[in-house]
Each structure stands twice: as C-alpha cells, then as structure tokens.
C-alpha positions in Angstrom: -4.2 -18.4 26.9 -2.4 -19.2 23.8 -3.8 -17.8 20.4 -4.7 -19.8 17.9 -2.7 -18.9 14.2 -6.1 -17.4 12.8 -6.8 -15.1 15.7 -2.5 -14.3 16.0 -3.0 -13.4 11.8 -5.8 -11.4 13.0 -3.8 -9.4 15.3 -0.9 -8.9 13.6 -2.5 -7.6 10.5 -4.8 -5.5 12.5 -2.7 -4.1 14.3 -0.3 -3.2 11.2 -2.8 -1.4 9.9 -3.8 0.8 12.9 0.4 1.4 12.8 0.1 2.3 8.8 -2.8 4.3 9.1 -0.8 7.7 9.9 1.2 7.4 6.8 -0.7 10.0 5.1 -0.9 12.2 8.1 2.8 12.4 8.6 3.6 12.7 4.9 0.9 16.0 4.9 2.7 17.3 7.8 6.5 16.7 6.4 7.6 20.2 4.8 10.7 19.3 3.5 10.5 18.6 -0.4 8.9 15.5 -2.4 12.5 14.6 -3.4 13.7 14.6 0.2 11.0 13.7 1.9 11.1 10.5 -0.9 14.9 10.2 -0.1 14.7 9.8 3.8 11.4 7.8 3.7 13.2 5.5 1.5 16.4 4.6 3.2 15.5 4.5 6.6 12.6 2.2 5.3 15.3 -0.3 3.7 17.3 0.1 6.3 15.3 -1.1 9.3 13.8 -3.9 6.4 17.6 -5.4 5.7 18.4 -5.0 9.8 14.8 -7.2 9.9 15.8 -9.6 7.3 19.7 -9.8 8.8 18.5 -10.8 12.0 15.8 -13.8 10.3 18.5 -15.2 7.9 21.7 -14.4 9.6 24.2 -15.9 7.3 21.4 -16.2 4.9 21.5 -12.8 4.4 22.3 -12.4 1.1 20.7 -15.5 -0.4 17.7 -14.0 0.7 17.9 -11.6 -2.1 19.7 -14.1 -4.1 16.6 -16.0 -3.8 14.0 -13.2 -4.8 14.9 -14.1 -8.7 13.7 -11.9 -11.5 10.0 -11.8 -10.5 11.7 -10.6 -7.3 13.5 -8.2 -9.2 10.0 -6.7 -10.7 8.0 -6.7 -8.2 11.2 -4.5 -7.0 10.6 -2.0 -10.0 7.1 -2.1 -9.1 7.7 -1.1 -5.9 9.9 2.0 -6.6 7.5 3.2 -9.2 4.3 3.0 -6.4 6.4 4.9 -4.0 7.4 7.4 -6.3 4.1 8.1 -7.3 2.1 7.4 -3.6 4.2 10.3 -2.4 3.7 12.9 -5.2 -0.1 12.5 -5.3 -0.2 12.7 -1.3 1.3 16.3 -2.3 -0.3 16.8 -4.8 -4.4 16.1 -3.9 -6.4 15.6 -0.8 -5.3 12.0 1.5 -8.5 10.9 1.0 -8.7 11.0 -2.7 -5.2 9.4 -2.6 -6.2 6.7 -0.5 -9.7 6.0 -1.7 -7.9 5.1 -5.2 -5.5 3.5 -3.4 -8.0 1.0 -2.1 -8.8 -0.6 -5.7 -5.5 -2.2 -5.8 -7.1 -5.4 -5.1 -9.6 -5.1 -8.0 -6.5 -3.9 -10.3 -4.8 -6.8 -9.0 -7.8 -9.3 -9.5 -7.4 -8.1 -13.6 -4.1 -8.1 -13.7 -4.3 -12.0 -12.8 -6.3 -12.4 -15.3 -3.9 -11.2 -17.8 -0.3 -12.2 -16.5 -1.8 -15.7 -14.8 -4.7 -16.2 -16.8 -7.2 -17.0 -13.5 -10.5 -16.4 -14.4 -12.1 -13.4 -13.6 -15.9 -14.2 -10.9 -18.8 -12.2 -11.8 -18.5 -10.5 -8.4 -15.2 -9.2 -9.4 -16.1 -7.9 -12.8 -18.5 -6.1 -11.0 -16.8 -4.4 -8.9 -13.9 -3.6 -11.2 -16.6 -1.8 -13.3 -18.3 -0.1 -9.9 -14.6 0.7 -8.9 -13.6 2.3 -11.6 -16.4 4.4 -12.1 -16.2 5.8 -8.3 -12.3 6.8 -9.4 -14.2 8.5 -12.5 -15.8 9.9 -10.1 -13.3 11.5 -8.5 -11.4 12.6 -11.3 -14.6 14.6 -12.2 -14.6 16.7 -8.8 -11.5 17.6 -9.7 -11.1 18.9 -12.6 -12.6 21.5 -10.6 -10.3 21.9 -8.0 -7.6 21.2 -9.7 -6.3 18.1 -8.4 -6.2 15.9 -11.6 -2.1 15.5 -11.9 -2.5 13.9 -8.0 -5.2 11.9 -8.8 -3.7 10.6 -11.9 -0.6 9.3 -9.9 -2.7 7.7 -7.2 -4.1 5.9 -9.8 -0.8 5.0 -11.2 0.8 3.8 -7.7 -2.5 1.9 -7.4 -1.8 -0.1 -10.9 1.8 -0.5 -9.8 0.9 -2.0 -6.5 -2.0 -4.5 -8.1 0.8 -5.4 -10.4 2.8 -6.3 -7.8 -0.1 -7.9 -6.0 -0.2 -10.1 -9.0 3.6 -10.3 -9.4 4.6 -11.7 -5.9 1.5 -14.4 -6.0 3.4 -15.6 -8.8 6.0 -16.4 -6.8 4.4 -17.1 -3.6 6.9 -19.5 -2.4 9.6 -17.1 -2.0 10.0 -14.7 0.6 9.7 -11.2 -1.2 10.4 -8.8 1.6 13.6 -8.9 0.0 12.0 -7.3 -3.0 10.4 -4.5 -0.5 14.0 -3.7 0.5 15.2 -3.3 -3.0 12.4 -1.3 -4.0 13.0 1.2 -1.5 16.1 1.5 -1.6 16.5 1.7 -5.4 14.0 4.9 -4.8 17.2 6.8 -3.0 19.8 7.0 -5.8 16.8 8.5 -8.5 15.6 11.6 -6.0 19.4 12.1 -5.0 19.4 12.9 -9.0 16.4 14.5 -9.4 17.5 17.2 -6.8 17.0 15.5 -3.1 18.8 17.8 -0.7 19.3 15.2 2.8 20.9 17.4 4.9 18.7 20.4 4.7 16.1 18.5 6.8 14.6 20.8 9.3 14.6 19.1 13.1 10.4 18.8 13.4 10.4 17.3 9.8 13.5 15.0 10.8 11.3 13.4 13.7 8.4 12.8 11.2 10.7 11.2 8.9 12.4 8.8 11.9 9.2 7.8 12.7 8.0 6.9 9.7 11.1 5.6 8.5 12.0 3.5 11.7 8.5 2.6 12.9 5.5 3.3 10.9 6.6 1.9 7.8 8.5 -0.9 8.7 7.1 -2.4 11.5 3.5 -2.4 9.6 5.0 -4.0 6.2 6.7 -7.1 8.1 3.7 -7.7 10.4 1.1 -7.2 7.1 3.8 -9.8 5.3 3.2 -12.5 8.7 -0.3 -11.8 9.5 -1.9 -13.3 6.0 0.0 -16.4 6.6 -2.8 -17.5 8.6 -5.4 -16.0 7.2 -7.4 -16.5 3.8 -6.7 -13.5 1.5 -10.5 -11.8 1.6 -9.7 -11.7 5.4 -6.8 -9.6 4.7 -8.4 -7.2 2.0 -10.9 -6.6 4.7 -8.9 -5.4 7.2 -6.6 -3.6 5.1 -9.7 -1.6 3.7 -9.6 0.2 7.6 -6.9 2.2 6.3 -9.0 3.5 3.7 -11.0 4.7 6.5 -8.7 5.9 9.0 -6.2 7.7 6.9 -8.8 10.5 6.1 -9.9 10.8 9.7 -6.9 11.2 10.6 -5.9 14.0 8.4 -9.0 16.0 8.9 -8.6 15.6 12.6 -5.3 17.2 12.9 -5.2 18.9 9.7 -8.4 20.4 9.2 -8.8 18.6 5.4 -12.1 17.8 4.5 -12.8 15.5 1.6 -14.9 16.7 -1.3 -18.4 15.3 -1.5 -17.9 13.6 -4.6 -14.8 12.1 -2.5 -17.3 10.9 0.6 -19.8 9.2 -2.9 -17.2 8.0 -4.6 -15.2 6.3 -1.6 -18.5 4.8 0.1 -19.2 3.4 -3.6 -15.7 1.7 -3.9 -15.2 0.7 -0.1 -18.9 -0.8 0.3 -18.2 -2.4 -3.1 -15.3 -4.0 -1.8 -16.7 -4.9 1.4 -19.4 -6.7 -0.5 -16.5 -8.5 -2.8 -14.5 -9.6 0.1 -17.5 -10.9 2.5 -18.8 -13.0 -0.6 -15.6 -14.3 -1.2 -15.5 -15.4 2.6 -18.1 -17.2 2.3 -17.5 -19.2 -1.1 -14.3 -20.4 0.9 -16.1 -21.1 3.6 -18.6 -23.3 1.6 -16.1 -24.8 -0.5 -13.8 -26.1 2.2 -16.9 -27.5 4.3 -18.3 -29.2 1.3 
C-alpha cells in the first residue's frame, strides 16, 4: 500500500530522529580530543552531505551552493558556531543538560522571528519562552554546584545559534539550504586544524565511533529531517524532534551509567511538557484555521 506524503513525512522524520538520537552517546564515548573529535565529525559529515547533494544535482552541483546566497552563507556561520559549541558542552556537562537546552531552540527561534522577520509573537509562545527560560535557569542553578556552568553556558549558546538559523533559513525558504549544512561543516575543519586538531592520532575504537557518526548518524538523519517536513506542518516536526530530547539521556545512562541531576529531570519535564503543550496547540489552530 502506497503511503500517503503525510504519513511518508512522518516516517522519514521519525525515523531520523531515532538515527540522531545516539549522537550524544557516541560523542561521550569518543576519547580522542574536542579539537579532533570536532575535526573528523566535521569532514566526514560534509563529505557524505556534498556526495548527497552531487548525486541530486549532478551537473548542478555547484549552483547548488551558488544558489544558497548570503542568507545561505549565515546560516553557514551559524552552523559552524552551533557545532563548535554542541560539542564542547557535550564534554564539558552531563548529555542531558546539553540536550534539554538544546530543545528550546524552537522558542529561541520563535523570538528571533520576531526580531529579524518581525512575525508576531502568540501568547502561547511568550509563555513558554518565559517557562523555557526559567527551566534553563534552572539548570544553570544545579550547577553551579557541580560545576558544570562553562557546558551549560555553550549549550545555551549552540541553542541561540541554531534558533538563529531556524530563523535564518525560513527566510529563505525557497532555497535548498543543505548546501549551507555542507559549508558549515566543513568550515568547522580548517579552525580545529588551527586550534590544535591532531587527525591522525585517532585511536582504532574511537575511529569506528567517528565513521559512524560521520558516515551514518549524522548525515543520513540531517537529509531525511531536511525531506520529512516537506509534508508536514512545522508543530508536527517540533513534536517529533522533541523525542531526541528524550532519548539522548536514556541512552547515555543506559550504556554510560550518567544519571541526570534532579534539578535536570524538573527542569527538562518543565521545558519538554511546555513545549509539548506549544506544539499540540499550535496543531490544532492549523487544524481550525484550514477547516474554517
């Protein structure tokens, strides 16, 4: 039986996120350096990306990135920025915390809107912006005594690059910007091969890690997250990308043994039921408004 688009967009982006939701795992369990471990990561990601993209556009290759433009090429900057500081806070402070802050990106996003595209802001959003925030404060106050403030600090700063970006690439929705993805990445190489990355000092478990996340994980769930929301509405997708939120953590403690701090557990059901509540209401305003 043939799927219909809404259930294939379903699919794919479900299943993209079940592939994503190691991430965090394999970074924990990666012992090479952050300025390695950002270096392989990084390539391999572009590189499997720009084989993706050579085999859509063929001799359209290079226009593809041609056609990116300068939002393209920010979106790009933003991109680099988020990985750099996604990977240090992973090192730096517990997955969950990480990902939990990771998870506002849509509300940073939503304000960010606000102030590059001017779309006004619902009540339900300013809401949860304010509930969101004050579950990250949350956070931040369990660890000041554990002493995980510096990673928590650059979670929150890979979240506001990626809600920039968010923001950025709906701005110029009718481009392609996987493009920009590739870029990103691969701008990330050149600055940790600077700052000290050491590529060929790669022990051989870590190098498996790294091929399957730079080969599989990574870019296998960013082109199937990029097609699923083209049949879906965007709440649907912020739903289902919330699971990683949830998974990430379980997947860590299960093999890792990492347990999340209890303000951790308070702060990320306050921000995850918040935005559960956001994304179901928004559901059903579309809903209403395209059946009225």
């Amino acid at each position: 039986m043939e799927l219909s688009d809404h259930r294939k967009g379903l699919l794919l982006t479900f299943i993209a996120v079940l592939i994503l939701s190691p991430d965090a795992l394999l970074v924990r369990l990666i012992q090479s350096d952050l300025w390695t471990l950002l270096f392989w990561r990084c390539l391999l990601t572009g590189i499997m990306m720009s084989l993706f993209l050579a085999v859509r556009y063929r001799r359209g290759f290079l226009h593809s990135f041609y056609a990116i433009g300068r939002t393209g090429l920010i979106s790009a900057v933003m991109i680099t920025i988020g990985s750099l500081l996604f990977i240090g806070a992973l090192k730096q402070t517990t997955a969950a915390n990480t990902l939990v802050i990771l998870a506002a990106a849509p509300i940073f996003s939503s304000l960010l809107s606000w102030l590059i595209l001017r779309e006004k802001i619902p009540l339900r959003t300013k809401l949860s912006i304010f509930t969101c925030f004050g579950g990250i404060l949350l956070i931040f106050s369990g660890s000041l005594q554990h002493g995980l403030l510096l990673g928590d600090l650059m979670a929150l700063g890979a979240t506001a690059m990626w809600g920039s970006n968010i923001a950025i690439i709906r701005s110029g929705k009718a481009v392609n910007m996987i493009p920009a993805n590739v870029l990103g990445n691969l701008c990330v190489v050149p600055i940790v091969f600077f700052l000290g990355a050491q590529p060929l000092s790669v022990a051989p478990v870590d190098a498996g890690f790294l091929l399957l996340l730079g080969t599989v994980v990574l870019p296998v769930s960013f082109a199937m997250i990029t097609l699923g929301p083209r049949y879906l509405q965007a709440p649907e997708v912020s739903l289902i990308l919330l699971t990683e939120t949830v998974l990430g953590p379980i997947w860590v403690w299960l093999v890792l043994g990492e347990v999340p701090h209890s303000k951790t557990l308070v702060a990320g059901i306050l921000i995850l039921g918040t935005l559960l509540i956001h994304t179901l209401l928004s559901l059903r305003q579309l809903q209403t408004t395209k059946s009225s």
